[in-house]
KOLGU-4560 file (N, C-alpha, C; in nm, 3 decimals, padded with zeros to 5 digits):
<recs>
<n_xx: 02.556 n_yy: -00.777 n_zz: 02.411 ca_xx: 02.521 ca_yy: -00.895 ca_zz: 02.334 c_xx: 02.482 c_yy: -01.003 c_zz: 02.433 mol: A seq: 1 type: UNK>
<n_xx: 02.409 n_yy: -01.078 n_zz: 02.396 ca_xx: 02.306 ca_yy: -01.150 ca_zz: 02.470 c_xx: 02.258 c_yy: -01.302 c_zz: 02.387 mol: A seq: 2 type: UNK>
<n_xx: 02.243 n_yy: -01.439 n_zz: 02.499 ca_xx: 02.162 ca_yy: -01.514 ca_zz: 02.432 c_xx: 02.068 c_yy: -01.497 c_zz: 02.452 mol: A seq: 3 type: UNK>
<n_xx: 01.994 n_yy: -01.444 n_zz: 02.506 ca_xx: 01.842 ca_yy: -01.519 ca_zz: 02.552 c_xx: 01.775 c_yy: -01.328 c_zz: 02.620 mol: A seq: 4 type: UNK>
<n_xx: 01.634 n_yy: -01.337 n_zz: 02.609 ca_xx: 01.581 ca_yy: -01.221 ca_zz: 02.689 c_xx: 01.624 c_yy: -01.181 c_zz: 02.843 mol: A seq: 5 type: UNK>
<n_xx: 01.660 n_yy: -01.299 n_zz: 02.886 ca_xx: 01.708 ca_yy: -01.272 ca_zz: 03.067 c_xx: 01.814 c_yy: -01.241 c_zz: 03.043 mol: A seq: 6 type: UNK>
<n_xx: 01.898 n_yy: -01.323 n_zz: 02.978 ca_xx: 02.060 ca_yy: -01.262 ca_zz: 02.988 c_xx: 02.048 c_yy: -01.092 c_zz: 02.997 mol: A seq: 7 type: UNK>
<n_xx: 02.027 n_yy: -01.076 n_zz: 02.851 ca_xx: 01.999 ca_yy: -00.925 ca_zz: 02.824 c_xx: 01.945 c_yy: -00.875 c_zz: 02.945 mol: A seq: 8 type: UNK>
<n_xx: 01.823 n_yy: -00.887 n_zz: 02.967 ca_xx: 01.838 ca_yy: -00.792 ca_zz: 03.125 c_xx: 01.877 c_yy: -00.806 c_zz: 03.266 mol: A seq: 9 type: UNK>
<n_xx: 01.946 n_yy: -00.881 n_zz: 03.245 ca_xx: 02.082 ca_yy: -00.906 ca_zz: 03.361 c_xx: 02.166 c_yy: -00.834 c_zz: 03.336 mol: A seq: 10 type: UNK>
<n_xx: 02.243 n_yy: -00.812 n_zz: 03.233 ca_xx: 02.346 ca_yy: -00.773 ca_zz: 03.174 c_xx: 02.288 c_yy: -00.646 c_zz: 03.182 mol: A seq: 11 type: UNK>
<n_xx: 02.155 n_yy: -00.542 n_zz: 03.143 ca_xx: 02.113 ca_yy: -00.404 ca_zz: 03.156 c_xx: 02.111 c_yy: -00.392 c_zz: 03.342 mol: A seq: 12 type: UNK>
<n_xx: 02.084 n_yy: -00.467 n_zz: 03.384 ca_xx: 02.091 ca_yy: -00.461 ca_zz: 03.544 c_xx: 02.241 c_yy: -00.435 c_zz: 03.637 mol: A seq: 13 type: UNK>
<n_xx: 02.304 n_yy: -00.513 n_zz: 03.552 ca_xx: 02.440 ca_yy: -00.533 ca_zz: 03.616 c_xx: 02.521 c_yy: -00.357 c_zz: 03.604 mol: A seq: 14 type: UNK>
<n_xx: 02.534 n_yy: -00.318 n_zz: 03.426 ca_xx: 02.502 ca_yy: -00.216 ca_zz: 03.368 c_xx: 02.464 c_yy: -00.052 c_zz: 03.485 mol: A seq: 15 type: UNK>
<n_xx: 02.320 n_yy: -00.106 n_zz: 03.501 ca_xx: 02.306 ca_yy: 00.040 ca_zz: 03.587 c_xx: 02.351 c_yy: 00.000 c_zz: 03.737 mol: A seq: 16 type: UNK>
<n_xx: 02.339 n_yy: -00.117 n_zz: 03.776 ca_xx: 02.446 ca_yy: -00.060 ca_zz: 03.917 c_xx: 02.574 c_yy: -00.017 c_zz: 03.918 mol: A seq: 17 type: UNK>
<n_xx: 02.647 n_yy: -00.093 n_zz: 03.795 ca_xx: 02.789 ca_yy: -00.079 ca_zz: 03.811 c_xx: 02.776 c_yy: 00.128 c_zz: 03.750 mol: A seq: 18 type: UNK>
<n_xx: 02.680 n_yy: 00.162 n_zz: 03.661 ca_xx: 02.664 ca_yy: 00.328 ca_zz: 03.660 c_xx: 02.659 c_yy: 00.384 c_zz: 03.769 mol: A seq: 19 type: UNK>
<n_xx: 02.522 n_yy: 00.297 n_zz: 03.792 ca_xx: 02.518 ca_yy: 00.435 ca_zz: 03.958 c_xx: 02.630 c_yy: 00.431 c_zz: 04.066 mol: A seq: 20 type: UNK>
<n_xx: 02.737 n_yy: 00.332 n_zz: 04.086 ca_xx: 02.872 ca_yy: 00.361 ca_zz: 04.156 c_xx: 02.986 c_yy: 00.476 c_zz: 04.082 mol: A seq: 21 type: UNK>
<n_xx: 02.946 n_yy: 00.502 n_zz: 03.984 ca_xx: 03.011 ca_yy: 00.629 ca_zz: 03.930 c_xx: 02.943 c_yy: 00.768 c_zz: 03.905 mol: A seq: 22 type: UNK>
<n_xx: 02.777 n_yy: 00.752 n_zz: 03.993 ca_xx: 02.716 ca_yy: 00.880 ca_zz: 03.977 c_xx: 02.647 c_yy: 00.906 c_zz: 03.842 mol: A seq: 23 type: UNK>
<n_xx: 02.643 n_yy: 00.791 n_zz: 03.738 ca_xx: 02.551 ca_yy: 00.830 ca_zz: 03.623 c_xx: 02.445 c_yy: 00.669 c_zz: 03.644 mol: A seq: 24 type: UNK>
<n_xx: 02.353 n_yy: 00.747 n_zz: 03.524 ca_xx: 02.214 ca_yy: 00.648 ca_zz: 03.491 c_xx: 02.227 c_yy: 00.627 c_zz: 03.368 mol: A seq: 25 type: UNK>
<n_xx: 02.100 n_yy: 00.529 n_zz: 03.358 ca_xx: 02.094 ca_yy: 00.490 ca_zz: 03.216 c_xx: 01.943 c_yy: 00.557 c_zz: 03.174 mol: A seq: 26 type: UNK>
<n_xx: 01.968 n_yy: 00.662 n_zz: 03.059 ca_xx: 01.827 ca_yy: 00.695 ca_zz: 02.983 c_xx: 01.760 c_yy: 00.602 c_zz: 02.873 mol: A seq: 27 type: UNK>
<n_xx: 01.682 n_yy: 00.544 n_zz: 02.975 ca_xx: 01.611 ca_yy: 00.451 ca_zz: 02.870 c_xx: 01.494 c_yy: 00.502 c_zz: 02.785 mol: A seq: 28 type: UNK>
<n_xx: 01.428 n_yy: 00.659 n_zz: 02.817 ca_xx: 01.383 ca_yy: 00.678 ca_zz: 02.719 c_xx: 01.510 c_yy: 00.676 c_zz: 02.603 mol: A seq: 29 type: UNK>
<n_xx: 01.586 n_yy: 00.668 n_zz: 02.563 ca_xx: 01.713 ca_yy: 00.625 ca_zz: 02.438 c_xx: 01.785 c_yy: 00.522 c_zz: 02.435 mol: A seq: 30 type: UNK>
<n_xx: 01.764 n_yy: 00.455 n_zz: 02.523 ca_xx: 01.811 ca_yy: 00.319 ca_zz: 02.538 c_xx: 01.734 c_yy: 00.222 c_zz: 02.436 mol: A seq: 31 type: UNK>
<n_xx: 01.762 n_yy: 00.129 n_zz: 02.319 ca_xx: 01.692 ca_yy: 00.104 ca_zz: 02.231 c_xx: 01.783 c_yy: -00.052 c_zz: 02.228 mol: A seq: 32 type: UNK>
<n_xx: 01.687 n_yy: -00.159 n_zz: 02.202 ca_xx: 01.710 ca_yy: -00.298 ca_zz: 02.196 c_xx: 01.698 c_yy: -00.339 c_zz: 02.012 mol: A seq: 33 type: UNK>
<n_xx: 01.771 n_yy: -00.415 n_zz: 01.952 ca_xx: 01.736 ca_yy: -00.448 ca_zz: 01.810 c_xx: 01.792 c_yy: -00.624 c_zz: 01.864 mol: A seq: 34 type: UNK>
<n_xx: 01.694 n_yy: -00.713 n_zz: 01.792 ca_xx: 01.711 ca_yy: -00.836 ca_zz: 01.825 c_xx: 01.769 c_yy: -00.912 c_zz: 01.704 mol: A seq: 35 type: UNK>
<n_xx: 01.876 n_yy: -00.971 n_zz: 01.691 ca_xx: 01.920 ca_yy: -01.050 ca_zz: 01.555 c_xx: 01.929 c_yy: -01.153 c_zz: 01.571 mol: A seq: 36 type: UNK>
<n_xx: 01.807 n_yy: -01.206 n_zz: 01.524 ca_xx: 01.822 ca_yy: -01.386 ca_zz: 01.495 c_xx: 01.768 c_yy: -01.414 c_zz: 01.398 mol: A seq: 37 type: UNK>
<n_xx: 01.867 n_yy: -01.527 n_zz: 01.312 ca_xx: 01.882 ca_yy: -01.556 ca_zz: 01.181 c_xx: 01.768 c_yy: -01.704 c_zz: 01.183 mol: A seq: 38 type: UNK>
<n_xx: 01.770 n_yy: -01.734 n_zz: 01.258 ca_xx: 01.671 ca_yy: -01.870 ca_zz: 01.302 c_xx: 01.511 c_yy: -01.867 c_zz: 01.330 mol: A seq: 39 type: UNK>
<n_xx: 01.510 n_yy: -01.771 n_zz: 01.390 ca_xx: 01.339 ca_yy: -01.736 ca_zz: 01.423 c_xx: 01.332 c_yy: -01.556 c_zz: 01.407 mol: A seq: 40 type: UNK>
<n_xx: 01.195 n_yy: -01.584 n_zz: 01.344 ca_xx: 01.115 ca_yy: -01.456 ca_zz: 01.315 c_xx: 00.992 c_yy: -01.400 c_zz: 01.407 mol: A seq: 41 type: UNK>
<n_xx: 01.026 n_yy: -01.525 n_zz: 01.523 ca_xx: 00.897 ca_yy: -01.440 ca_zz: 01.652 c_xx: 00.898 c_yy: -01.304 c_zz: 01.695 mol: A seq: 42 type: UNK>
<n_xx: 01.024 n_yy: -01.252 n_zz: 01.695 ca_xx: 01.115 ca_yy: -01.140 ca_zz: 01.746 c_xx: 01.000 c_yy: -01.031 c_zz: 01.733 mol: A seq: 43 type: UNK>
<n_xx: 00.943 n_yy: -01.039 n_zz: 01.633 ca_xx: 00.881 ca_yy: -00.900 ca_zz: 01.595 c_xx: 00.788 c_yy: -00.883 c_zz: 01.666 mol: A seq: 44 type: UNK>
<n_xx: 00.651 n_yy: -00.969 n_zz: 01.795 ca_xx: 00.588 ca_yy: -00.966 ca_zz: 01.855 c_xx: 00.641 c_yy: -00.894 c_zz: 01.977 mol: A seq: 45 type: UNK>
<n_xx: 00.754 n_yy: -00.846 n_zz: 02.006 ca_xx: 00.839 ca_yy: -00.837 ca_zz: 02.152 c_xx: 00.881 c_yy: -00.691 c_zz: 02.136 mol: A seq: 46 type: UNK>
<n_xx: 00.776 n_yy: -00.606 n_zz: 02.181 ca_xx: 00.773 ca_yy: -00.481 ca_zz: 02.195 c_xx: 00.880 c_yy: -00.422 c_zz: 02.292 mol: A seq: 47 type: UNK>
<n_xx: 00.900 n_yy: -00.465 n_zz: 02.446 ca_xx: 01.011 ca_yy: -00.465 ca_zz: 02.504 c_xx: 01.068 c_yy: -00.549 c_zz: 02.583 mol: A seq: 48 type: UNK>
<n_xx: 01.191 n_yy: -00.513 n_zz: 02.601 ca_xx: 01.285 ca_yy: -00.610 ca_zz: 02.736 c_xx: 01.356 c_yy: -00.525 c_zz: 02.808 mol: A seq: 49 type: UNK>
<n_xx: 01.294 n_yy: -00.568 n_zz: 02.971 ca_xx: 01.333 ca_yy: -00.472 ca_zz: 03.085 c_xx: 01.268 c_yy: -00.321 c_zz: 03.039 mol: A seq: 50 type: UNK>
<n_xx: 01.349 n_yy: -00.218 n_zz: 03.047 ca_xx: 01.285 ca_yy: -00.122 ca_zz: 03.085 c_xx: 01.295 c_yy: -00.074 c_zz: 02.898 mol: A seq: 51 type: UNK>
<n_xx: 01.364 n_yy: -00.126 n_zz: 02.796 ca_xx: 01.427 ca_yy: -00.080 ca_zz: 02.626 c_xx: 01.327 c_yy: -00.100 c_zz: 02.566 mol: A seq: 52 type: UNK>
<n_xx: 01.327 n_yy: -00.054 n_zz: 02.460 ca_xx: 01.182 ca_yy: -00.053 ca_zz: 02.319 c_xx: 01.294 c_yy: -00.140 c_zz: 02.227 mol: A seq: 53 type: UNK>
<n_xx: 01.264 n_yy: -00.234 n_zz: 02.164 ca_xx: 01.286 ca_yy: -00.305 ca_zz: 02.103 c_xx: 01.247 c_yy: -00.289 c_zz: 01.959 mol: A seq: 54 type: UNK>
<n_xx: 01.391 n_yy: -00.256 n_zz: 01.855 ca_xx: 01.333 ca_yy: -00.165 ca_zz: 01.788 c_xx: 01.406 c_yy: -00.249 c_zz: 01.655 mol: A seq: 55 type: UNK>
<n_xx: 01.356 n_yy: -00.263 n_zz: 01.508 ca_xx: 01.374 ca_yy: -00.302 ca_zz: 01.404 c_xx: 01.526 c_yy: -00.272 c_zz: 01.306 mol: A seq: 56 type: UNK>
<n_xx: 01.527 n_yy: -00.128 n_zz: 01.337 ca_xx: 01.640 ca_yy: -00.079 ca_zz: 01.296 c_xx: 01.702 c_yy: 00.043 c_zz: 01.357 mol: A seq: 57 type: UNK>
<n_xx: 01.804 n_yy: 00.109 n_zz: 01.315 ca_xx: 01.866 ca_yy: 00.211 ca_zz: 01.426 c_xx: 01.952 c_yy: 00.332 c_zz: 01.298 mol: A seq: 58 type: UNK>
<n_xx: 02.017 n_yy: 00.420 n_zz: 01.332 ca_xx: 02.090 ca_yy: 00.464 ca_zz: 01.272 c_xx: 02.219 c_yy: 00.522 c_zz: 01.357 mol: A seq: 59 type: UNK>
<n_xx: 02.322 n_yy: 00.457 n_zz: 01.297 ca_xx: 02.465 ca_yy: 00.473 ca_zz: 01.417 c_xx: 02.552 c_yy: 00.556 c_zz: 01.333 mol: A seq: 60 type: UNK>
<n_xx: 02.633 n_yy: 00.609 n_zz: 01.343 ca_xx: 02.722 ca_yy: 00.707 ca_zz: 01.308 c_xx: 02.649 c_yy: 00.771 c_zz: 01.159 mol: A seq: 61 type: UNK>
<n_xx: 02.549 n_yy: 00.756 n_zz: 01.188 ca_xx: 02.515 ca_yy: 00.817 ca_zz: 01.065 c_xx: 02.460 c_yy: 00.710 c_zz: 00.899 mol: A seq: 62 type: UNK>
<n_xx: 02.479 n_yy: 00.539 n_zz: 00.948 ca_xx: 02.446 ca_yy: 00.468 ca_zz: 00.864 c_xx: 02.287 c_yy: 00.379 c_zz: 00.987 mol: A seq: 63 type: UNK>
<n_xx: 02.245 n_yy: 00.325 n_zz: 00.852 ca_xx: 02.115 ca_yy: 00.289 ca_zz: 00.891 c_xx: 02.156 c_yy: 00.093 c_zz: 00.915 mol: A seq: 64 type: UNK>
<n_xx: 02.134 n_yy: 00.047 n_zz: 01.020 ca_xx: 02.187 ca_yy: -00.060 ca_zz: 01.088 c_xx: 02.042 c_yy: -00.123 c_zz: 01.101 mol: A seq: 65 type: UNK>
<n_xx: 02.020 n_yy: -00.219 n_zz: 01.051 ca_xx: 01.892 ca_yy: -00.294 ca_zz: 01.063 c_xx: 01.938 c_yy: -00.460 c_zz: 01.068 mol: A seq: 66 type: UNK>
<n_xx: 01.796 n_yy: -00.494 n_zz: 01.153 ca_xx: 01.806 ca_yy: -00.656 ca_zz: 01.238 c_xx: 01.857 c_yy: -00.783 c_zz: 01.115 mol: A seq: 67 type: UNK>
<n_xx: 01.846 n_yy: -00.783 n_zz: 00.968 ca_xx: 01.890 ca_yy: -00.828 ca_zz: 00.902 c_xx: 02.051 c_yy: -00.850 c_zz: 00.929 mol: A seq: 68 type: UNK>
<n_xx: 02.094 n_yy: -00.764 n_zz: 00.961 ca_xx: 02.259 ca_yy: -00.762 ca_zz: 00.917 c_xx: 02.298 c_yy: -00.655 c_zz: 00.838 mol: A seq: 69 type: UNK>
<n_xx: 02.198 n_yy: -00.578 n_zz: 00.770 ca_xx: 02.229 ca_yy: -00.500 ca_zz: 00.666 c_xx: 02.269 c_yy: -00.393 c_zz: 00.693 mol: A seq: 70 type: UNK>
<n_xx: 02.366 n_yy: -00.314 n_zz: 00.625 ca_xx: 02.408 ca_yy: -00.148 ca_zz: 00.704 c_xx: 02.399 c_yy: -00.036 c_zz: 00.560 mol: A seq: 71 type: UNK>
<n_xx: 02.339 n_yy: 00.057 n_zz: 00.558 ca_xx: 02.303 ca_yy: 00.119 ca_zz: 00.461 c_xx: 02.385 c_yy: 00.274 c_zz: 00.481 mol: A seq: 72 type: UNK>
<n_xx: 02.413 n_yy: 00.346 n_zz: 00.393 ca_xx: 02.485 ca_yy: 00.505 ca_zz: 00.481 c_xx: 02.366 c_yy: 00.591 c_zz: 00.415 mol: A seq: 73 type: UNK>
</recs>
């Protein structure tokens, strides 16, 4: 979680060094960004940040998790 686009990839930076001192990486072909802000609707122009696809909605344990807030099963 993140304010701002830099935070976020500071925080993905910090992320894979502190990985690669334990011998793993980060697959960012699956590495996936969803942006939630209730205030502005620019979001949707912003294809990616850092190396992530920046993506509308997701599906996590099996329910459908979208940038609204909304969670669907």
């Amino acid at each position: 979680i993140a304010a701002s686009q830099e935070e976020l990839v500071a925080l993905l930076n910090i992320l894979e060094q502190r990985s690669a001192e334990y011998g793993l990486g980060i697959n960012y072909n699956k590495t996936k960004v969803m942006i939630v802000d209730r205030e502005h609707d620019n979001y949707r122009e912003i294809k990616s940040i850092g190396r992530c696809e920046v993506v509308q909605s997701f599906v996590y344990l099996g329910s459908l998790i979208d940038n609204s807030g909304s969670c669907e099963n």
